[in-house]
N, C-alpha and C positions, 0 to 999 in steps of 0.2 A: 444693677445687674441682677438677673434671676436668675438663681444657682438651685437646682434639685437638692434636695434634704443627704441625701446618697453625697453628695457631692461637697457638701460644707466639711469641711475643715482639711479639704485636699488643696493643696499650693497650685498658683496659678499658672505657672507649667506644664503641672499635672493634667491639671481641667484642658490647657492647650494642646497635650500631646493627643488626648482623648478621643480631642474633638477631632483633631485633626484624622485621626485614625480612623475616626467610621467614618468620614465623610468623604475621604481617600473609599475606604470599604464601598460605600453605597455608590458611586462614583463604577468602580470596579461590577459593581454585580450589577447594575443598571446597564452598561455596557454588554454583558452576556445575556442579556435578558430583553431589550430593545429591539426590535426585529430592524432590519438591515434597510426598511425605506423611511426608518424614523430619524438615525443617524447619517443614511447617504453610505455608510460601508460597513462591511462584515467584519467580526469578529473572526480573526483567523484561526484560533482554538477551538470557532464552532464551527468551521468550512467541512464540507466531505471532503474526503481523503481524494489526491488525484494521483493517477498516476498516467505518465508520459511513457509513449511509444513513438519511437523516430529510429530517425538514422535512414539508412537505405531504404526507408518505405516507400510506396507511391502515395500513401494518406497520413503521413502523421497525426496521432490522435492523443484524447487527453479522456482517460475514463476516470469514470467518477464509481465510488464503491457499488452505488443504485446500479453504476451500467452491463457490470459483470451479469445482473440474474437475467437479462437477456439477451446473452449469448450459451452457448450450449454448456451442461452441467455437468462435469467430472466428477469423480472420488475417487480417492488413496487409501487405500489400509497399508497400513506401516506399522513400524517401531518407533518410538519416540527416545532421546537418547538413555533414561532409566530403562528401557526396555519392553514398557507398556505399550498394549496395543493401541493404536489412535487411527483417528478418520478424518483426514485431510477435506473438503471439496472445494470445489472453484472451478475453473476453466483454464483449459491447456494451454499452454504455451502456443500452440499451432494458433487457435483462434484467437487471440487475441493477434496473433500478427497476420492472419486472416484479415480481420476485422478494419486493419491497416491497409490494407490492400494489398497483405505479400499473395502471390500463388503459390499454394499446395494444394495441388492436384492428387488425391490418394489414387483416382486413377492412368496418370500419367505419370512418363518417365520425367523424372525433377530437372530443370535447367542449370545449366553449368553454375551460371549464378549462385540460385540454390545452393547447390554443393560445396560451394568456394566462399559461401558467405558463414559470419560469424553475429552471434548475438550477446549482447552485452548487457547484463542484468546490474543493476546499483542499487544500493541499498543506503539509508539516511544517513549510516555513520560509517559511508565512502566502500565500506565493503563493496566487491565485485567479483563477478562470476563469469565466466566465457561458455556460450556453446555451441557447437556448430548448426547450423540449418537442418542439417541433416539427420540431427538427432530429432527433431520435434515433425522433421517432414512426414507425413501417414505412407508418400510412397517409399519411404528408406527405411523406415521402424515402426514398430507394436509398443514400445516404451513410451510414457507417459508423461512429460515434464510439465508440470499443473502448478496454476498461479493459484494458489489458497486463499480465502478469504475464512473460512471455516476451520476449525477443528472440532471435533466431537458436535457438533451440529449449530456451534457457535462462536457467532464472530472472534474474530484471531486476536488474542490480548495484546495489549499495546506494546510489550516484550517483544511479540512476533511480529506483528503487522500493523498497517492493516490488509497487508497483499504479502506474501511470502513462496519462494520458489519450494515447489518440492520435487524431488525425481528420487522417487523410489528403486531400489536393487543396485542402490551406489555401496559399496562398501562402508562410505563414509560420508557422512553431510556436508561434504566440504562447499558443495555449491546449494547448499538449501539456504539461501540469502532470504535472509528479515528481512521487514521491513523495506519494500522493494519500494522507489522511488520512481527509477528509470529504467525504459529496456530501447535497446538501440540494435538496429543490425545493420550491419558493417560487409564492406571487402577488402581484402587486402590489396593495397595497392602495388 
């Protein structure tokens, strides 16, 4: 047996746990590093981030972080909860359920649907938010509820996002949901 100089007079447990450990290691990092038609599947740690929009759509869709830069570009100046100024951007909540194929007509009158429908924001760790149609419809309100992918001109820390609800001139962030997973809208039956 060849044993490296470093290695003589370590018990042979030792030299096993060793070994076993970076080859466990290189195993590990060979896998993140492998592009995905050398193994047959993706590393789910290296996937973009998706997020699901359903529910009451005509198009249920699945964006990918890339899909948001083209659709249309919002920004938020806010308060952050210490008090600092910050800079939200992304795209509204309208367009992306646009994008699904709700209709918001800013210039028609909204269908009763519309008005009677609810959306359902989820976030990773089950957190959920509710908000009417009628808050994000351009012909019901001037209020801005924007799916973030940005802060301060860069991407949302893994704390936030990597999609986060913001609606600015709430009292309180009770519905600015991290880490937004899922958005659904719904009627009441």
């Amino acid at each position: 047996m060849i044993t490296h100089p470093i290695l003589q007079g370590w018990k042979p447990k030792t030299r096993f746990a060793l070994a076993l450990f970076l080859a466990l290691s290189a195993s590990e990092l060979l896998a993140q590093t492998v592009p995905p038609s050398a193994t047959g599947s993706v590393n789910p740690a290296l996937q973009e981030p998706v997020l699901k929009v359903g529910g009451s759509v005509p198009d249920p869709i699945q964006l990918k972080l890339s899909d948001l830069s083209s659709l249309p570009r919002a920004e938020v100046r806010t308060k952050d909860r210490d008090g600092r100024d910050v800079t939200y951007s992304g795209v509204s909540l309208a367009e992306i359920l646009r994008a699904a194929g709700l209709k918001l007509d800013p210039a028609s009158m909204p269908s009763r649907d519309i008005v009677g429908s609810y959306i359902l924001v989820e976030a990773a760790d089950g957190y959920r938010a509710v908000f009417a149609v009628a808050e994000i419809d351009p012909a019901q309100t001037d209020r801005l509820i924007l799916l973030a992918d940005h802060k301060d001109g860069q991407l949302l820390s893994a704390n936030e996002g990597p999609f986060r609800i913001v609606f600015a001139g709430e009292k309180r962030p009770a519905r600015w949901v991290r880490q937004v997973q899922t958005i659904l809208v719904g009627r009441p039956q």
